[in-house]
C-alpha positions as CSV (number, residue, x, y, z in Angstrom):
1,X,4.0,18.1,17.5
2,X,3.2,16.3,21.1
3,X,0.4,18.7,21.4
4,X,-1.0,17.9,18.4
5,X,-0.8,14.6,18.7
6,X,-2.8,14.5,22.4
7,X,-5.3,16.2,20.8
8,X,-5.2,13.9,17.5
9,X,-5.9,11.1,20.4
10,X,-8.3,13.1,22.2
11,X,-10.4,13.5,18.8
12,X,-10.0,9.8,18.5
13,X,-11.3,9.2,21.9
14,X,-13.9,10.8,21.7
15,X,-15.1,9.5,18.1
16,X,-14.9,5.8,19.9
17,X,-17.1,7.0,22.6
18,X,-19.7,8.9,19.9
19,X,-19.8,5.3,17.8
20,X,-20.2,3.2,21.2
21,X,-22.9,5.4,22.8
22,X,-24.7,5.0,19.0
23,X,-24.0,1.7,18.7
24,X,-25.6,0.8,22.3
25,X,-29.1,3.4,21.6
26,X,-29.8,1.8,18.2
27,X,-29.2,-1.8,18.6
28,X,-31.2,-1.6,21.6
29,X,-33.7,0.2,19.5
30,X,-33.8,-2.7,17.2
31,X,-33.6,-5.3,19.8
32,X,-36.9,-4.1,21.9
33,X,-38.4,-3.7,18.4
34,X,-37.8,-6.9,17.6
35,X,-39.2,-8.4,21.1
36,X,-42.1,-6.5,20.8
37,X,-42.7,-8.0,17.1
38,X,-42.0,-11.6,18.1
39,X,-44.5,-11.1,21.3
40,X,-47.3,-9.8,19.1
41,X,-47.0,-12.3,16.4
42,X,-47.2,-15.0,19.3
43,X,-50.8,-13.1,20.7
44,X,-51.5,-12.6,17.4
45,X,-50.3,-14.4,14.6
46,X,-49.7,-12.6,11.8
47,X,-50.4,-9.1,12.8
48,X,-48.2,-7.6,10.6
49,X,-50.2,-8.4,8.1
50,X,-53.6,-7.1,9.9
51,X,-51.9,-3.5,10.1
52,X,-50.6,-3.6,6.1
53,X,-46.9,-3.6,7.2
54,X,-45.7,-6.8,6.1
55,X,-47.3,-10.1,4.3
56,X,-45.9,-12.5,6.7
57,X,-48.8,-15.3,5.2
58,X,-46.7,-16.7,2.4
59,X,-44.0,-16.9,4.8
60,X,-43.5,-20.4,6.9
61,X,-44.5,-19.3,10.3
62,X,-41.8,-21.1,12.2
63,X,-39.2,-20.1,9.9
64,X,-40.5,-16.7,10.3
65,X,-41.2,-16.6,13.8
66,X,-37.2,-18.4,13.7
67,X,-35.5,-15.7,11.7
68,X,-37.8,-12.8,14.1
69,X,-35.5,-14.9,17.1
70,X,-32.4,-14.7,15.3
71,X,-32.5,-10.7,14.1
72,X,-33.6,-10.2,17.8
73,X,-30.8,-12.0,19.4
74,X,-28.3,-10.4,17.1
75,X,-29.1,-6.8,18.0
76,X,-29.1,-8.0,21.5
77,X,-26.2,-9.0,21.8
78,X,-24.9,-6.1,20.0
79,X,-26.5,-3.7,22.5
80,X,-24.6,-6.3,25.0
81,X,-21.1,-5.8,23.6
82,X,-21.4,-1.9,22.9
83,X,-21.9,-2.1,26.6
84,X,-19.4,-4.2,28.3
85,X,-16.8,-4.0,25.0
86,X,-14.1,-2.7,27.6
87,X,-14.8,-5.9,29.7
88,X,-11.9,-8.4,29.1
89,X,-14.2,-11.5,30.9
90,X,-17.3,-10.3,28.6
91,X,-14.6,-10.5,25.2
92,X,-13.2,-14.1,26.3
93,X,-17.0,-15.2,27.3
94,X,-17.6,-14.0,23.5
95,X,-14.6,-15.9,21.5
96,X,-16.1,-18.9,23.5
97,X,-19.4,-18.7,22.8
98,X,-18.1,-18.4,18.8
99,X,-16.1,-21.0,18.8
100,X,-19.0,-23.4,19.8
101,X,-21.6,-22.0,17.4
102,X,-18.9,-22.3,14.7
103,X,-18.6,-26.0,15.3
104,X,-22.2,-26.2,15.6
105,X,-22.5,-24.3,12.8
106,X,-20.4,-26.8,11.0
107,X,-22.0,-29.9,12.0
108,X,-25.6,-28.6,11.0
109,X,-23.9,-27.8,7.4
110,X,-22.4,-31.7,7.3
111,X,-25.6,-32.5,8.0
112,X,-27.8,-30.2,5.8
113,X,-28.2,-32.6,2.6
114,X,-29.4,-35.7,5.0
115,X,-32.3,-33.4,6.6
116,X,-32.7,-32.0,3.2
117,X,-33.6,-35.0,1.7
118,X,-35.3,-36.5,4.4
119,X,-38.1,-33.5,4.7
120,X,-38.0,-34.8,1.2
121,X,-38.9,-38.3,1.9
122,X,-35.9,-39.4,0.3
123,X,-34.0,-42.4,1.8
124,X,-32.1,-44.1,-0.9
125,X,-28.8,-44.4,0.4
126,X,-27.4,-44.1,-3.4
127,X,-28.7,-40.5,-3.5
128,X,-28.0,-39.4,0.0
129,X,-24.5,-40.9,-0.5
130,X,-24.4,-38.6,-4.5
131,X,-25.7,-35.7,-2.5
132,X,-23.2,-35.9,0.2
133,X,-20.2,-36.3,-2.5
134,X,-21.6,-32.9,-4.2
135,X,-21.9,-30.8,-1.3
136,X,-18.1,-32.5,0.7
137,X,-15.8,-29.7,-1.3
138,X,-18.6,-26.9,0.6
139,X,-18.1,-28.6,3.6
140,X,-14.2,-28.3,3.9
141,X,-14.3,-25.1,2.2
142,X,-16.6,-24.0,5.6
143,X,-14.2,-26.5,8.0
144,X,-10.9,-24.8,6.6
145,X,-12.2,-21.3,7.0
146,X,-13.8,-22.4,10.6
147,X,-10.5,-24.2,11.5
148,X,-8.6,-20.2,10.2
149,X,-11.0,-18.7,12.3
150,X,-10.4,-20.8,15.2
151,X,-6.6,-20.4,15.4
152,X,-6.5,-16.5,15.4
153,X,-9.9,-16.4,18.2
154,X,-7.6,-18.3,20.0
155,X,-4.6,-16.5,19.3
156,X,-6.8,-13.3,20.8
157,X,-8.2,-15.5,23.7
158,X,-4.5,-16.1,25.0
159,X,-4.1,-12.2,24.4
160,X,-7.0,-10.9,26.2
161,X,-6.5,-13.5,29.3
162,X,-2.7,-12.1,29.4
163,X,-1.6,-9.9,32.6
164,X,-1.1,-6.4,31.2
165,X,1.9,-6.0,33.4
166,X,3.4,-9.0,32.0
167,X,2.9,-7.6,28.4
168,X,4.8,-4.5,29.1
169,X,7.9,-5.4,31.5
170,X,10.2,-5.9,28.7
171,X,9.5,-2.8,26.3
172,X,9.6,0.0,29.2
173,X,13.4,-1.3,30.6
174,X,14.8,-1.0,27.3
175,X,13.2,2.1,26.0
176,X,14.4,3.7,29.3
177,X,17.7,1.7,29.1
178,X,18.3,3.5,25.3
179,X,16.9,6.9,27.1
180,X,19.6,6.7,29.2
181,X,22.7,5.8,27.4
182,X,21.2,8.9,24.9
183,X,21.4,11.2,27.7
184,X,24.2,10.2,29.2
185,X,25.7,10.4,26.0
186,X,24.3,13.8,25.7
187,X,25.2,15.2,29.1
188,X,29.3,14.4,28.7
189,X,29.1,16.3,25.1
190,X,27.7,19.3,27.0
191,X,30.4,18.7,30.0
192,X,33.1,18.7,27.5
193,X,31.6,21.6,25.7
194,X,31.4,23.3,28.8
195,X,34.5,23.5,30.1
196,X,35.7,24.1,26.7
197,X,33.8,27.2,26.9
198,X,34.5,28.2,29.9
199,X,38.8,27.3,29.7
200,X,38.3,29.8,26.3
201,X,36.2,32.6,28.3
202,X,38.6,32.6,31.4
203,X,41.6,32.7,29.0
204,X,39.4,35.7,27.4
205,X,38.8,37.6,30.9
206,X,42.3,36.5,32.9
207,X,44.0,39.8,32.4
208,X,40.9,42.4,33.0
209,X,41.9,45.4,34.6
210,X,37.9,46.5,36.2
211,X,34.9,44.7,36.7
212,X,33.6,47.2,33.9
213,X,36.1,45.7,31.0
214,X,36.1,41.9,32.7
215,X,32.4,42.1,31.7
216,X,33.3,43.6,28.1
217,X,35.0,40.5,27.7
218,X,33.3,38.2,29.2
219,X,30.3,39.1,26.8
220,X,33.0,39.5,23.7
221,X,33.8,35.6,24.4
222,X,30.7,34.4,25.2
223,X,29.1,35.9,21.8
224,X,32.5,34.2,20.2
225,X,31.8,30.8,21.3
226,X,28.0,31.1,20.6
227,X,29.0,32.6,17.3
228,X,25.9,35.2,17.7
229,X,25.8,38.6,15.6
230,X,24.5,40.7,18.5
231,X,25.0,40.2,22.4
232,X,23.8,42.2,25.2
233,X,24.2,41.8,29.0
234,X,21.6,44.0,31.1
235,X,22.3,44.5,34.9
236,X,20.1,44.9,37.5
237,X,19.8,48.3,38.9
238,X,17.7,49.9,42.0
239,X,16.0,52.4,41.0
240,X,13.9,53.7,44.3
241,X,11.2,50.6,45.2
242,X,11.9,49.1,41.8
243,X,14.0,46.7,40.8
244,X,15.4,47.7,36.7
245,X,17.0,45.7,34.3
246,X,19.6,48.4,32.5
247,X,21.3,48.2,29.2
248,X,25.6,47.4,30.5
249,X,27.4,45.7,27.5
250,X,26.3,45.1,24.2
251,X,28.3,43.1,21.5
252,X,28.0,44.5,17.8
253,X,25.2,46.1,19.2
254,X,25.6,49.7,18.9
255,X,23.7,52.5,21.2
256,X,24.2,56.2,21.3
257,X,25.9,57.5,24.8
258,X,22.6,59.3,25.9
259,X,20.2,56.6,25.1
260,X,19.5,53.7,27.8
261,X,17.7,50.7,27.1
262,X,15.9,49.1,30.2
263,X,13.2,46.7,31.3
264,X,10.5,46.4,34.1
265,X,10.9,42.4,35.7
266,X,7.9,41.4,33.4
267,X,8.4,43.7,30.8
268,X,9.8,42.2,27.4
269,X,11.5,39.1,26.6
270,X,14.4,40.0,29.1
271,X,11.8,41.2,31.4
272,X,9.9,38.0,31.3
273,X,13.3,36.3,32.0
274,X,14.3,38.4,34.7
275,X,11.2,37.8,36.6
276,X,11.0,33.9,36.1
277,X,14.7,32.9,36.9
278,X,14.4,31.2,34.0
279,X,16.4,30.9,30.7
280,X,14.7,30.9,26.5
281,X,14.6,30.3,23.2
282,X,12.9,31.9,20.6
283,X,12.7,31.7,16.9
284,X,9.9,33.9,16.6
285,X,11.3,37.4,16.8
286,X,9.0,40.3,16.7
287,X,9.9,42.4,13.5
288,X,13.0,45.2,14.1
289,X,13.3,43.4,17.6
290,X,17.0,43.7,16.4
291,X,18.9,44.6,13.6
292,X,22.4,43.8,12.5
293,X,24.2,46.5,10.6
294,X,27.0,45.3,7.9
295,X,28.5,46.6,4.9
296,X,25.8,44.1,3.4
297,X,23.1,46.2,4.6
298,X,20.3,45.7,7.4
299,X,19.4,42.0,8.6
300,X,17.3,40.5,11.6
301,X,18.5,37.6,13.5
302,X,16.4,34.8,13.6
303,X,16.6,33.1,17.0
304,X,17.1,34.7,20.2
305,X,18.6,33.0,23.6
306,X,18.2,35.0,27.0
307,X,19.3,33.8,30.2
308,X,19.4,34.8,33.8
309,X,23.0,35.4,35.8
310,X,21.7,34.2,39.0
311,X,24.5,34.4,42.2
312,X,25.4,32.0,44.8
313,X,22.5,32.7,46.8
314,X,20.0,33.0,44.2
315,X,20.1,36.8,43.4
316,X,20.0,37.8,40.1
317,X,22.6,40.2,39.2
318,X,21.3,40.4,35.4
319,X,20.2,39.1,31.8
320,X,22.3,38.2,28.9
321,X,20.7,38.0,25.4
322,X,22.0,36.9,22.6
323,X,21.0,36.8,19.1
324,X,21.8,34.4,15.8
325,X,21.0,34.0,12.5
326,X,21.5,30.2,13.3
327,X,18.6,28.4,15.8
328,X,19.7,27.9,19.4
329,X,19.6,24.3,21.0
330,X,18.7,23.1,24.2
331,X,22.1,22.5,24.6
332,X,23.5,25.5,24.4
333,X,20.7,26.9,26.8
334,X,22.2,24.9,29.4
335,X,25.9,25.7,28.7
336,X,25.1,29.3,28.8
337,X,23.6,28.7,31.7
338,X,26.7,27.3,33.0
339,X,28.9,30.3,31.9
340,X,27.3,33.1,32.6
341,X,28.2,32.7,36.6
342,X,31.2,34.1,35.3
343,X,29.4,37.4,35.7
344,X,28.7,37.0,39.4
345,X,32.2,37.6,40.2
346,X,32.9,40.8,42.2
347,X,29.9,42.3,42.2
């Protein structure tokens, strides 16, 4: 699931980057297109309409030559924020800029009927006054959204021009203060667990007679508190210049007298463990890794849990493996872990 998620956020990453970089290449595009436009028309007025592009001659030419201004200040400024949209001083510069061509923008729509009249020669105050009562409810419509606007650019202002620290003191020291009351929690459940275990398994063991049956029962118990359906403790053996992990003890795990099962450090899941020092759990089981025989018939566990039995000085003696129909936990990878130094003992 994490995994899938980095890469979920790589992907995204990545997408941003892809829509930026096009963002910055065709604005710009548009924006030197648009210079170069408004530059010829001023050399040579109307030259759109010399090469059969567009007829700009039943266009106003200031309006035109205006809205030529406008388009090309619009895709620069575009090109401007693909570039610098990471830049908090460039995003507050921004909002500001907004907010004053939003009150000018207001101010030239208060005043639109006067200077529409007047480039009509029209200065009866009666109908300038009718006028301006018509087009007051446009007005405040404009103000109200403007005013909307206003409140959450400034909302985002005070955001942007916030100390990042500042915004994340609060949220870390009580996700970590949860965290640890969890695993606090969590670690006394596997203490108590523990030496639940380990009270039954010494109880198990107390009266062995031989190293030999004190490892019988140690596996018998620990395959009875694990409630596993097959168990198998493998020792380590020399075996000239090699060191051999060798079938010992099995629980409900039977194995003809002249067969021997054993592993090369590196070879096989115990192998693998063996080598490493280090514990596992699997529940992906290679087919016939194991079968349980039962008056029911034949059946294949579905999780597996090996761990190391590592001394006092950081030998290891052997492997246990156990097997369940159930799934393993973490949890009980670190209280087998705990139990199995039970095996060190006398060897």
């Amino acid at each position: 699931m994490k995994t899938t998620q980095k890469k979920t956020n790589i992907r995204r990453k990545g997408s941003r980057s892809d829509i930026r970089l096009y963002g910055i290449i065709g604005s710009g595009i548009f924006a030197a297109l648009f210079t170069i436009i408004i530059f010829l028309e001023i050399k040579f007025p109307n030259i759109l309409s010399l090469v059969g592009i567009l007829d700009t001659k039943q266009f106003n030419r200031e309006t035109y030559l205006l809205t030529l201004r406008y388009l090309d200040l619009t895709f620069f400024s575009a090109c401007i924020y693909f570039i610098l949209d990471k830049s908090k001083p460039f995003n507050i510069y921004l909002g500001i800029v907004f907010l004053f061509m939003c009150i000018y923008s207001i101010w030239d729509i208060h005043e639109l009927p006067t200077l529409i009249l007047s480039s009509m020669e029209i200065t009866d105050d009666k109908i300038i006054g009718q006028v301006k009562e018509v087009a007051n409810p446009t007005f405040y419509t404009f103000g109200f959204t403007f005013a909307i606007l206003f409140f959450f650019l400034f909302r985002l202002i005070s955001d942007l021009m916030k100390d990042p620290e500042d915004q994340i003191i609060y949220v870390p020291k009580y996700y970590n203060k949860e965290n640890q009351e969890s695993e606090e929690e969590r670690a006394d459940a596997i203490k108590e667990r523990s030496q639940l275990i380990r009270n039954n398994i010494h109880a198990a063991i107390v009266d062995s007679t031989d190293t030999a049956d004190k490892d019988q029962k140690l596996l018998n118990a620990i395959c009875k508190e694990f409630n596993v359906s097959t168990g198998i403790y493998y020792k380590v053996i020399q075996k000239g210049d090699e060191q051999l992990l060798e079938y010992t003890k099995g629980f409900a795990f039977y194995l003809p007298d002249n067969d021997k099962i054993s592993y090369q450090f590196g070879e096989g899941l115990p192998g693998q463990v063996a080598k490493t020092k280090s514990s596992i759990i699997t529940n992906n089981i290679p087919e016939k890794y194991i079968n349980v025989v039962s008056g029911l018939g034949d059946s294949s566990p579905q999780s597996l849990m090996i761990s190391p039995i590592i001394n006092g000085e950081n030998t290891l003696i052997g492997v246990v493996e156990l097997a369940s129909f159930k799934s393993f936990s973490t949890d009980d990878r670190e209280i087998l872990d705990k139990v199995t130094i039970w095996f060190t003992e006398d060897n």
